[in-house]
C-alpha positions in Angstrom: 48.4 1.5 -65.1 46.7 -1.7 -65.7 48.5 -2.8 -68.8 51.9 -1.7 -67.8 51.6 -3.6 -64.5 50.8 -6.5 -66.8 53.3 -5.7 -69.0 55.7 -6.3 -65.7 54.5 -9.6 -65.1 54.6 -10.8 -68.5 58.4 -9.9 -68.2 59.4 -11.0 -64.9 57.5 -14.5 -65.9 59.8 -14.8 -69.0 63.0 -13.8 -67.1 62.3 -16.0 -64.2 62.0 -19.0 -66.6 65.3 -17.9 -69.3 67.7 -20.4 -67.4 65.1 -23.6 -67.6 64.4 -22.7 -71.5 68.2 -21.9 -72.4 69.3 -25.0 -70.2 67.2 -27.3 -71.4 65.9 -28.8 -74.3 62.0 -28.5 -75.1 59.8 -31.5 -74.0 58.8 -32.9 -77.8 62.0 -31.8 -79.7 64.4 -34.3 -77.1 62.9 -34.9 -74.2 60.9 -38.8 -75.0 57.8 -37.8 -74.2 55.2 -36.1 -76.6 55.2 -31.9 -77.0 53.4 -30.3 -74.6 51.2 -27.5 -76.1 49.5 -24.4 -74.7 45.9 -23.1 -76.6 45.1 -19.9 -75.9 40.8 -20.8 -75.9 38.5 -23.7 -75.9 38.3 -24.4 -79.7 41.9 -24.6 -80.3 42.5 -26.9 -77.5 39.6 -28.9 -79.3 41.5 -28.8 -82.6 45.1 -29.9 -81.0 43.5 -32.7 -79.0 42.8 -33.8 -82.3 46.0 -33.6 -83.7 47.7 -35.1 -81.3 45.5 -38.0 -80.3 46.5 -41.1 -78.5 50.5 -40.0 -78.2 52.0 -38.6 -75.2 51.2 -34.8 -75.9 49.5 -32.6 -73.8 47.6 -29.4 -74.4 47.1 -26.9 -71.7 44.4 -24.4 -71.6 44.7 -20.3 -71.5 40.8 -20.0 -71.0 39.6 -22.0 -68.3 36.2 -23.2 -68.8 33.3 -21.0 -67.7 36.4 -18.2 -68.4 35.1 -15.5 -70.4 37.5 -15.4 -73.6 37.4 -12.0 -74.9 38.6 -10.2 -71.7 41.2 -12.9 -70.8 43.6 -12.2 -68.0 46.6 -14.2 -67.3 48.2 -15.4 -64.3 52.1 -15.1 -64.0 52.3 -18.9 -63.8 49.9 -19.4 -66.7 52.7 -16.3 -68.5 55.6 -18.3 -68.0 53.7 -22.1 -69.3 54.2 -20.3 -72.8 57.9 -20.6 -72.6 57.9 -24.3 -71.2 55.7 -25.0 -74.4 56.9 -26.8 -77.3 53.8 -25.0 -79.3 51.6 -22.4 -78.5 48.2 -21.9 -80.8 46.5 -18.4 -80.4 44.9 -16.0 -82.3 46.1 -12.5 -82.7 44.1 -9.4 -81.5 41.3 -11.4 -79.9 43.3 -12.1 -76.5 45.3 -8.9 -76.1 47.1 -10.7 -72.7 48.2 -13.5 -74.6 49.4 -11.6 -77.9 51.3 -9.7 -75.0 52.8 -12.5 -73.1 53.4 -14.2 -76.5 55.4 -11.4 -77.7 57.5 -11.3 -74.7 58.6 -14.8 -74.4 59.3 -15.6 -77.9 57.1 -15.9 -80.8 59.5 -18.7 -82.6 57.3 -21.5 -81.1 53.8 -19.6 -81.5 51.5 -20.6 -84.5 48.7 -17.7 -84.8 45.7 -19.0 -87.0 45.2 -15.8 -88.4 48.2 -16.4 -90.5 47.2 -19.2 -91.9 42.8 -18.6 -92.4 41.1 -15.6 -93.9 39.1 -13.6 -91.2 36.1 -11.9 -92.4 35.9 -8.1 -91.0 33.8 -7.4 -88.5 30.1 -6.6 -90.1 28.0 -3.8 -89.6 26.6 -4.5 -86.2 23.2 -3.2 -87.2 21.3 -1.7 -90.2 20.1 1.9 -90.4 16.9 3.8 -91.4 18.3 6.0 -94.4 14.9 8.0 -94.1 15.1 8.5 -90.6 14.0 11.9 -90.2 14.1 12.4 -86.2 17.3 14.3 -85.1 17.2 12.1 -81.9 17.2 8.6 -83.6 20.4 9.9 -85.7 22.3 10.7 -83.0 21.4 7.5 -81.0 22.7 5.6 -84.5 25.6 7.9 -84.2 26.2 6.8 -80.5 25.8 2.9 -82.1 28.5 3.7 -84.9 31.0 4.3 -81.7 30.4 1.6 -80.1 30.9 -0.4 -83.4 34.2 1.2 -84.0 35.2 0.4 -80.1 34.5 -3.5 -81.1 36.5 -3.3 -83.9 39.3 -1.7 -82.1 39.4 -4.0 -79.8 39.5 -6.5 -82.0 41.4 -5.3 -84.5 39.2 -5.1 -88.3 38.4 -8.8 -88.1 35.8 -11.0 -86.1 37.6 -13.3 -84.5 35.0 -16.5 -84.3 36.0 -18.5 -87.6 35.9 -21.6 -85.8 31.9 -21.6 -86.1 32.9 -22.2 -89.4 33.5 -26.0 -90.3 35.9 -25.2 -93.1 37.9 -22.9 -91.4 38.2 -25.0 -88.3 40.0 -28.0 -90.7 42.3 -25.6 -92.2 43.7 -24.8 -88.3 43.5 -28.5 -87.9 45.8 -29.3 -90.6 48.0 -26.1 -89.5 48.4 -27.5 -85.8 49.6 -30.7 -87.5 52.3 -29.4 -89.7 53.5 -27.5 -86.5 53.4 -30.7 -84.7 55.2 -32.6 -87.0 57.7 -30.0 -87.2 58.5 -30.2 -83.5 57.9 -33.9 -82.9 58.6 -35.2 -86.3 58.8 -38.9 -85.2 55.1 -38.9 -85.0 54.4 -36.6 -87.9 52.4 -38.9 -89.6 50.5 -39.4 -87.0 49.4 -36.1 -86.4 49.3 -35.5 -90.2 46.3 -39.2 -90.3 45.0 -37.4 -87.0 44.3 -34.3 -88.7 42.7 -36.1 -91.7 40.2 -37.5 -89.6 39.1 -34.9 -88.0 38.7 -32.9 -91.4 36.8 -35.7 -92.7 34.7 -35.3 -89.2 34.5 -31.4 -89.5 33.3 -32.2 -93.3 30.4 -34.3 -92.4 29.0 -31.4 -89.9 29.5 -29.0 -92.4 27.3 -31.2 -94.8 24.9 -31.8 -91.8 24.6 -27.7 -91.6 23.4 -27.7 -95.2 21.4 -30.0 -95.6 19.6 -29.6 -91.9 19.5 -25.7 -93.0 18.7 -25.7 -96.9 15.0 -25.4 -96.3 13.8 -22.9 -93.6 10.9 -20.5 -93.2 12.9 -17.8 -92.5 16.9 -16.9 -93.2 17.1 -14.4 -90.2 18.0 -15.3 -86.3 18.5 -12.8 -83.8 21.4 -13.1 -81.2 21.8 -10.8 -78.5 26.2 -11.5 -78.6 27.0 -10.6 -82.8 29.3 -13.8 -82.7 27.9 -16.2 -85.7 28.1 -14.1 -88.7 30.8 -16.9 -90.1 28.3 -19.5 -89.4 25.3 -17.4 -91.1 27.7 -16.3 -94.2 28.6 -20.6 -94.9 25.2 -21.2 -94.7 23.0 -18.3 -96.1 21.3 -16.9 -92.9 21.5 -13.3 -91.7 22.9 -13.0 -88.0 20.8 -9.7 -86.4 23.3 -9.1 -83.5 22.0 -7.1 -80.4 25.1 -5.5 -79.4 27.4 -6.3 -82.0 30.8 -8.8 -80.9 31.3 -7.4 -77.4 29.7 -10.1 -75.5 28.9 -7.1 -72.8 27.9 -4.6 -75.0 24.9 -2.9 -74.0 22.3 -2.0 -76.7 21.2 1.5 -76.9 17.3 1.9 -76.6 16.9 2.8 -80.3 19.0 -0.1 -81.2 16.5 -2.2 -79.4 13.6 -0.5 -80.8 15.3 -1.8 -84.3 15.9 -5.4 -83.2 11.9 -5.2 -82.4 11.1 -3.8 -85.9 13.5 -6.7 -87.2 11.9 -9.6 -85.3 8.5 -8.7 -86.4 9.5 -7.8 -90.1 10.7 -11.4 -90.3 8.3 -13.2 -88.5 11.2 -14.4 -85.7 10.5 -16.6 -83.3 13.4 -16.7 -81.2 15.9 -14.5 -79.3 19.0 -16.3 -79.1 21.7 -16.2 -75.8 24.6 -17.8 -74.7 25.9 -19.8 -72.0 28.9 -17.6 -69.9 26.8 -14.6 -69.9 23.2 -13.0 -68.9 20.1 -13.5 -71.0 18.8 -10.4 -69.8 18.7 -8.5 -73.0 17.2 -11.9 -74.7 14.6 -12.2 -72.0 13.7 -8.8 -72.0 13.1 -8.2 -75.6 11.2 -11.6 -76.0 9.0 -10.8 -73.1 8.2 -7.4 -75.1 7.2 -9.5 -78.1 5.8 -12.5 -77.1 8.6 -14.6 -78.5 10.8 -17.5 -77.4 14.5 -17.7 -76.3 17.0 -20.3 -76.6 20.6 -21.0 -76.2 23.1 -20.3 -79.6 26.2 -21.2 -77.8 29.4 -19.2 -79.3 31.7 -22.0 -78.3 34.4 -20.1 -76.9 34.4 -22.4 -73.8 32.7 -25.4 -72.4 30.8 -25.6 -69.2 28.3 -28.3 -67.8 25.3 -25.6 -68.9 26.7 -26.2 -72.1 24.3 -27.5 -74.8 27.0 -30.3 -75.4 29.9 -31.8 -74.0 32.5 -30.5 -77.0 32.9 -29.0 -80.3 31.2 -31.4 -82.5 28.2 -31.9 -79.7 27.5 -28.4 -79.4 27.8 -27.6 -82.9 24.7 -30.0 -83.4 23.0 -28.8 -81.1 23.4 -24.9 -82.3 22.1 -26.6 -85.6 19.1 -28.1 -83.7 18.4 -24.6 -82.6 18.4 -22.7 -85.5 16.4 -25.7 -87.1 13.9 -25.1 -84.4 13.7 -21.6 -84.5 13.5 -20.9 -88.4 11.1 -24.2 -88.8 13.2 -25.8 -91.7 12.3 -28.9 -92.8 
């Protein structure tokens, strides 16, 4: 009922904006002032900020801030922005509202990063006992395998958080900028020495990540939401997720009897959690083991209890944490 409701609105925001669209031209393409832009999420709006700079663009949210991403839901008047936009950045199967809305009002102005990046598919969200003898335990993995195959359904087969990946996050840069150009091609050079700079800039953290990370105690962090395994694959670490990339999963009680044998097989210090949502799983496991927690902030929005104050800042200081936490010198 939920999602053909939805589905209703998504439709009646399109229809109720046809006339506008058809009767008038789009903001970048004739208009005089710069192309307005929609991001569906927090580090696409960073990326087209970027891009456009200084000119008269504007970028407009999905995701409010403090808004969890995953389970997105739109409002009509957010809907119908998408058809008033000269560009819309989004990233399919990781929003299912917005793939929605942006298949309803016209996917001719939509630029989906996954067409132009290589998602990794979603990892194993934790490792088994092959030797495992106790009937139980199996059928509490079994239970686990489930709730692995529910992530990945909703989903789709990939993980969707490239952008904690420096490399990855230039390539969408550079993507957003041909777009741009395309649409507002009197200042596509602009956006094209705009994108340059914030490669170079995305370049130097990348460089910062290997060099602050090339020398650690220990390769292994633990984080209770199983959103950095693009992050740990750039820079040789091993992400143990608690309860796999559903941000509000829940981890069975054998999977957290596994994340204790983990911790202590690797000498962990720290339970990593996140900013938009409870550190009760960290807190709880740490308190059982004596260990630490800290904040590993997935960077799918920005609040003030934010480690930093945008991509780059809190970036550094995930860096800073993991530095901390695996003592690397």
């Amino acid at each position: 009922m939920k999602l053909s409701i939805r589905a209703s609105l998504v439709a009646a925001a399109a229809s109720a904006l046809v006339l506008t669209a058809c009767g008038s031209p789009s903001s970048g393409a004739a208009g005089g002032d710069g192309p307005t832009v929609t991001a569906a999420f927090y580090p696409l709006q960073w990326a087209t900020e970027r891009v456009l700079g200084d000119t008269a663009g504007s970028v407009e949210v999905l995701t409010k801030p403090g808004g969890e991403a995953h389970g997105l839901e739109l409002t009509p008047r957010q809907i119908a922005s998408l058809t008033e936009s000269d560009l819309v950045v989004y990233l399919d199967k990781f929003q299912p509202e917005v793939d929605s809305a942006v298949a309803q009002t016209g996917t001719e102005r939509a630029l989906d990063v996954a067409d132009v990046i290589t998602l990794a598919p979603i990892a194993e969200a934790h490792a088994h006992d092959e030797h495992a003898e106790d009937e139980h335990v199996e059928d509490e993995h079994a239970e686990e395998d489930a709730h692995a195959e529910e992530d990945a359904h909703d989903h789709g087969d990939f993980d969707p958080h490239f952008w904690l990946d420096p490399e990855r996050m230039g390539t969408v840069v550079e993507a957003i900028a041909e777009r741009l150009a395309e649409v507002d091609a009197e200042h596509a050079e602009t956006y094209r020495a705009n994108a340059a700079a914030a490669v170079a800039e995305l370049e130097a953290l990348d460089q910062e990540y290997r060099d602050g990370l090339a020398e650690c105690q220990r390769r292994e962090f633990i984080t209770t939401h199983a959103a950095f395994q693009y992050l740990a694959d750039r820079y040789d670490l091993e992400e143990i997720g608690i309860s796999g990339i559903n941000p509000d999963g829940e981890p069975s009680p054998a999977r957290i009897a596994e994340v204790h044998e983990e911790a202590e097989r690797h000498g962990v210090t720290t339970i990593f959690f996140e900013t938009l949502t409870s550190d009760a799983v960290a807190r709880s496991i740490a308190g059982d083991l004596g260990l630490k927690t800290a904040v590993l902030d997935p960077l799918e929005g920005v609040t003030d209890d934010s480690p930093g104050e945008d991509y780059p800042s809190i970036m550094r200081a995930n860096l800073e944490a993991l530095r901390s936490a695996n003592e690397c010198n």
